[in-house]
Structures are given as C-alpha cells and as structure tokens.
TORZAVO-404565 format. One record per residue (C-alpha): x, y, z. Coordinates in steps of 0.5 Angstrom, whole numbers, padded with zeros to 4 digits, always signed. Example, Ala and Ser with C-alpha at 12.3 -4.5 7.8 and 13.67 -1.06 7.14 Angstrom:
<recs>
+0025-0009+0016 +0027-0002+0014 
</recs>
This chain:
<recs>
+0010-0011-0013 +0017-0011-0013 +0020-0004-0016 +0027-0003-0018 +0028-0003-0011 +0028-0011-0012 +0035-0011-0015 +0036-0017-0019 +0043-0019-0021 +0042-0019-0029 +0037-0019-0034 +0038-0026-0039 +0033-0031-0040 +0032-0035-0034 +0034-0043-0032 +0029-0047-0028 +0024-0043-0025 +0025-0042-0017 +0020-0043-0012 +0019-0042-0005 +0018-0048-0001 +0013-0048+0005 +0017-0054+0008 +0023-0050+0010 +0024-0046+0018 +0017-0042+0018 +0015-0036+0022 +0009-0037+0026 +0002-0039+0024 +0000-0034+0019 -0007-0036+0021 -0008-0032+0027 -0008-0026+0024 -0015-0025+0022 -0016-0016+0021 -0014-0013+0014 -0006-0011+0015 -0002-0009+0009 +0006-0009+0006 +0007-0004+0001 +0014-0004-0003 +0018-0002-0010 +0019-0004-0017 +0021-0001-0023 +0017+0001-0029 +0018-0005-0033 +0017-0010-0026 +0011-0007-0025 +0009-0007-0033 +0011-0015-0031 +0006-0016-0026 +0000-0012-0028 +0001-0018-0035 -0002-0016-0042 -0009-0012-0041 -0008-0013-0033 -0009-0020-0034 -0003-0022-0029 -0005-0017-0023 -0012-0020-0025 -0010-0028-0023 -0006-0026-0017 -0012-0021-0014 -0017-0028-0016 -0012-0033-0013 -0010-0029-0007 -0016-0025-0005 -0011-0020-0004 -0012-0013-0006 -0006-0011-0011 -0006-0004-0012 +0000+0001-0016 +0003+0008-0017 +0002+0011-0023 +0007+0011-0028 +0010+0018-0026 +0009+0017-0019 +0016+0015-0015 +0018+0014-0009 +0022+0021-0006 +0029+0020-0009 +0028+0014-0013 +0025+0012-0020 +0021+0006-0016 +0014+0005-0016 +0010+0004-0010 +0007-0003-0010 +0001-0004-0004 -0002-0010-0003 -0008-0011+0002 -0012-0016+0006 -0012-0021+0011 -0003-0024+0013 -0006-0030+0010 -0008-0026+0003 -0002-0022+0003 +0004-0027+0004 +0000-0031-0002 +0000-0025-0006 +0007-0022-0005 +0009-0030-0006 +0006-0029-0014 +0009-0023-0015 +0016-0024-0012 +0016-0031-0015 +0014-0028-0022 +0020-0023-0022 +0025-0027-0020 +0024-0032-0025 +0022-0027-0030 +0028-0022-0029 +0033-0025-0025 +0037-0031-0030 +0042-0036-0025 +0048-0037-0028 +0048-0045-0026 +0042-0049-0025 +0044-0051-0017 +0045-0043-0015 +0039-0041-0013 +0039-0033-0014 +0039-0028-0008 +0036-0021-0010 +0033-0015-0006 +0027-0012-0005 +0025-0007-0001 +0020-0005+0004 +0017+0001+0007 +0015+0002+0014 +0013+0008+0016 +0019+0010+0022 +0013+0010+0027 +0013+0003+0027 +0021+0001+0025 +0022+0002+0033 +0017-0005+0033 +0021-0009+0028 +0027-0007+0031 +0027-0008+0038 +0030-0007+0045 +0038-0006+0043 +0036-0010+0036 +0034-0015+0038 +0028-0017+0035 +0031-0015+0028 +0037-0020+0030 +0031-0026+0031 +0029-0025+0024 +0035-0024+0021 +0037-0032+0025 +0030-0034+0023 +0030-0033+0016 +0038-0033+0014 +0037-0027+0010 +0040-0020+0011 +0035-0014+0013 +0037-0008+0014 +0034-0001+0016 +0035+0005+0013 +0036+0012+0017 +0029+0017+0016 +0030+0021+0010 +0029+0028+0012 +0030+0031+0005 +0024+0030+0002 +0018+0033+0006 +0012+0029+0008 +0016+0023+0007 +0015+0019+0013 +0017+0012+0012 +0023+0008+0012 +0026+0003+0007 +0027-0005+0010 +0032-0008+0005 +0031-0015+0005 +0036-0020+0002 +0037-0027+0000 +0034-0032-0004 +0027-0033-0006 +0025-0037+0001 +0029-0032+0005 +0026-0027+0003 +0018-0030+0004 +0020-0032+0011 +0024-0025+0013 +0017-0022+0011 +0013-0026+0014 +0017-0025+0020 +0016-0017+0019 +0008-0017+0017 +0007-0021+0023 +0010-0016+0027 +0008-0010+0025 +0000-0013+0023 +0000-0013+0032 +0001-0005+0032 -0006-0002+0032 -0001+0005+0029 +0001+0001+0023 -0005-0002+0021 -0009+0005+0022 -0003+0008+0017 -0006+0005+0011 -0008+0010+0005 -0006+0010-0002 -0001+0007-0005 +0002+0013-0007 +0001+0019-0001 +0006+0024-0003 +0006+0030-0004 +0004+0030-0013 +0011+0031-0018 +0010+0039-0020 +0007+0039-0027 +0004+0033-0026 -0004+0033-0027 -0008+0029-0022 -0013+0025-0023 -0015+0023-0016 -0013+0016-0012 -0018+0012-0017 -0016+0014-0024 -0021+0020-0025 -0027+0018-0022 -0033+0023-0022 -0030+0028-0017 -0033+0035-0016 -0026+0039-0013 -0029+0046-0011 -0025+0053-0011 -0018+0052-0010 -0012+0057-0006 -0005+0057-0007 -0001+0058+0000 +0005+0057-0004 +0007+0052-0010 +0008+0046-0005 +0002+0046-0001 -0004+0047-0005 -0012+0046-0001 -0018+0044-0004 -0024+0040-0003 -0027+0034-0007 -0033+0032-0005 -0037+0023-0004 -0043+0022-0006 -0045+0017+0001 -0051+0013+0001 -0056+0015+0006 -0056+0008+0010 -0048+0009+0010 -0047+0015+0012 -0047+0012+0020 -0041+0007+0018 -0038+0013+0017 -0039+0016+0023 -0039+0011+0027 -0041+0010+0035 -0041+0017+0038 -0036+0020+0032 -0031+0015+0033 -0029+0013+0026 -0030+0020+0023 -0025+0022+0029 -0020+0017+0028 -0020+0019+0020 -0020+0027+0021 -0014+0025+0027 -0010+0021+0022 -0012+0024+0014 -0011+0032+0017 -0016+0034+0013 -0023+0037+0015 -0029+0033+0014 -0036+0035+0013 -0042+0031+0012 -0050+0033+0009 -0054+0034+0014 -0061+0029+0014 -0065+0031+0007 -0059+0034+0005 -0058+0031-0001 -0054+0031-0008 -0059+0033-0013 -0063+0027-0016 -0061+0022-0010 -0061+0020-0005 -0053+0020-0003 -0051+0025+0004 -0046+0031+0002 -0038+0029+0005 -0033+0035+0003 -0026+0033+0005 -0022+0039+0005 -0013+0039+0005 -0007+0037+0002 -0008+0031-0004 -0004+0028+0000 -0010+0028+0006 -0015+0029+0001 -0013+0021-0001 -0012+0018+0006 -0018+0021+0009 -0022+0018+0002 -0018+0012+0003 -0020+0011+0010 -0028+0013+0008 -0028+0008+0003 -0025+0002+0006 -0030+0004+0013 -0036+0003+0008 -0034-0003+0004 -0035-0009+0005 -0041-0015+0002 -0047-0012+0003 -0044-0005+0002 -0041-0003-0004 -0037+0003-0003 -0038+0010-0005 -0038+0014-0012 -0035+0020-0013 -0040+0025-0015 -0040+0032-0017 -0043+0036-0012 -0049+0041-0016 
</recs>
C-alpha cells in the first residue's frame, strides 16, 4: 500500500475518479515473468487504514481480484526516520502490478482531490529497493534509470543509503507523475529487479527492522502459537532469542532441500541458526519435527518467512507455530 510516502497534493473530495489506461506506452509484457517476485512501498496510517476497508473488506477484494498477496506493518511499525508504514505486495509480475494498480488507484482517487476535471493529478509514491539491487535499476552511467524516465514520463529519483539508522539496508525510489505514469515507471522498475535472483531471494516480512523500544512483539504473524525460549540481552539493541515451528514430517525435506541447499540459502540469507528435530523427534502428541530459529527478531522473522514460503503451496499448507514442550 502506499504510506504517506505516496504524497498527495490535498485532501478534499475528490472529482471524476482516475484511471490507468493500458492503452497508453507499455513496458514490456508483464507475462514473461512467471517466479514470485515482490514490491514493498509506504503509506501513512490513514491510507493504510484505506486500503485495509471496514473489517478488512478492501485488502480482501483486491487480494481475490488480484491473486496477489497484500501484507502490512503494524501500526507502530515505521519506516526509519519516517511515519510510514511498509506496505508488500507479493505474487507473480502479473498478480502484483494488478494489486499495486487497485491500491494506488484507490489512493488517488480517495486522497487526492483535482482541482479541475481536465488535470489529471500527479502524486508521489515511494519505493523501497534494498541498495543491493539499486545498481541494476540504475544502470551503466544511469542509463537504465534514464530509459524509464523517457518510457514512463514520470520522475524517478533515487535516494542515497541512509547510514543512520543500523540494519537499514534498503533505498527509496521516488516516483512521480500521474496515475499512468506512475503504473508504467513501476512496471519498468518490477520487471528489472524481478530478473535479479538477490532481489527476489531478499523477500522477508513486510517489516525487518529492528523492533521500536518498548513495543511488544508479537511475531510477523499476529501472535501465532510461538514458544520463544530463554532470551539474553547483549545490549538494549541486539537481543537473541529462539522460536521454535512446529513442521510436519512429510515437509521437513522441502525445508531442507536437495543436498541442504534451501536450509543453507535460508541460514545465508536470514543470519540466523537453523535446527531441526531429528527422525521420531517429535512435538509431543504429534507427528510435526522440531525447527529452532535462533537470532536477532529481525533474522528470526526472515528466516520464518522463508521457511514458510518454502512449505507453502496447494497440497501444502504452511507451517504452525507451536509451543515447543
């Protein structure tokens, strides 16, 4: 969703509502992509209050008519240096442009009044691409930025990596412009980064930054039945602890995959410690293997992520966290 990254120009009613029409300059064919890819930008409290609807109806409808997966930060979890939340939206190119579409659509014509029925208006939204993968958008002496910036007729503009705030990996890629624009400059930057096998790998949650102080945690998914075991302090900042998922058995080699490969790019990736049950290990009264993800939340939440996303699928559901006995 979009957060107050997404700056309108004001907050009156709004006139005839705006829409994207595919029949303008198009970037190349969304349908040759078919891997799950994601795009993860900010909205403020109130648009994100807008796009989840009254009783999740909104994210609902656009989740069906999408297929896309919306997910949001918490209501107290900003972006660093911001009061923005994160909004990620995951699936395959096709899936998430049509989801973004839905969303921005919406915020545009719910927050963003024209001030004449002929102007079209042009906002501001705000990405984040983690700083590894900027180099790819940018290109040799920008000329890859420069390209979309022709294509789309919209402004793009990259920021600098924020040293500041530790952990904060990511850059901002502001886009501005109007409506269809702003859909065709995404579409160009999606399609990019959706062919960098880093980019597509770095998915996690929606929010993998360090916790505010204070703040209790409740886990990436809302509470879920996690056991977390003893915990150390090294200092306020860095606390360690460990959360045990309850596996079932027949998945456990999804996890691991051929030769260790997946539980070795998970562990690489996450930077946490990854520990698995052995055979007949098993929680007590079922038939569910023992992982133990032990660091940071922050590597905790990825490392989860990944195992979930690794498990899940049609004849898979994915794993439960269960409190460890």
């Amino acid at each position: 969703m979009v957060t107050s990254s997404v700056s309108y120009d004001s907050f009156n009613d709004v006139a005839s509502p705006v829409q994207y029409s595919p029949h303008k300059s198009q970037p190349p064919p969304a349908s040759d992509y078919t891997d799950t890819t994601y795009l993860r930008f900010l909205a403020s409290n109130g648009e994100a209050g807008s796009i989840i609807g009254k009783g999740g109806s909104t994210i609902s409808d656009f989740q069906s008519r999408s297929n896309a997966r919306i997910q949001l930060s918490r209501s107290y979890e900003y972006y660093p240096g911001t009061s923005d939340r994160i909004i990620m939206v995951s699936g395959t190119l096709d899936e998430v442009l049509d989801a973004f579409e839905l969303i921005l659509t919406k915020l545009v014509n719910e927050f963003n009044a024209k001030d004449s029925k002929d102007a079209e208006p042009r906002t501001k939204l705000r990405l984040l691409v983690p700083n590894g993968s900027c180099g790819g958008i940018i290109g040799k002496g920008g000329s890859m930025i420069k390209s979309f910036i022709e294509d789309s007729e919209a402004n793009i503009k990259i920021s600098p990596q924020d040293n500041s705030y530790i952990g904060l990996n990511d850059r901002l890629v502001t886009v501005s412009g109007t409506l269809q624009q702003q859909m065709v400059a995404t579409n160009l930057i999606l399609s990019r980064l959706s062919e960098d096998l880093n980019y597509i790998q770095s998915i996690g949650p929606p929010f993998p930054y360090a916790q505010p102080h204070g703040v209790p945690n409740y886990g990436p998914y809302g509470g879920g039945k996690k056991f977390e075991n003893n915990q150390f302090q090294n200092n306020k900042e860095d606390i360690t602890k460990s959360v045990t998922l309850a596996i079932a058995d027949e998945h456990v080699g999804i996890v691991v995959g051929r030769s260790g490969r997946n539980i070795a790019e998970i562990t690489q990736i996450s930077g946490a410690r990854i520990q698995i049950s052995g055979r007949g290990d098993f929680i007590h009264g079922t038939t569910d293997r023992k992982v133990t993800i032990t660091g940071s939340q922050r590597q905790i939440s990825v490392a989860e992520a990944m195992i979930v996303r690794k498990v899940a699928s049609p004849s898979s559901p994915p794993p439960a966290s269960t409190p460890e006995t």
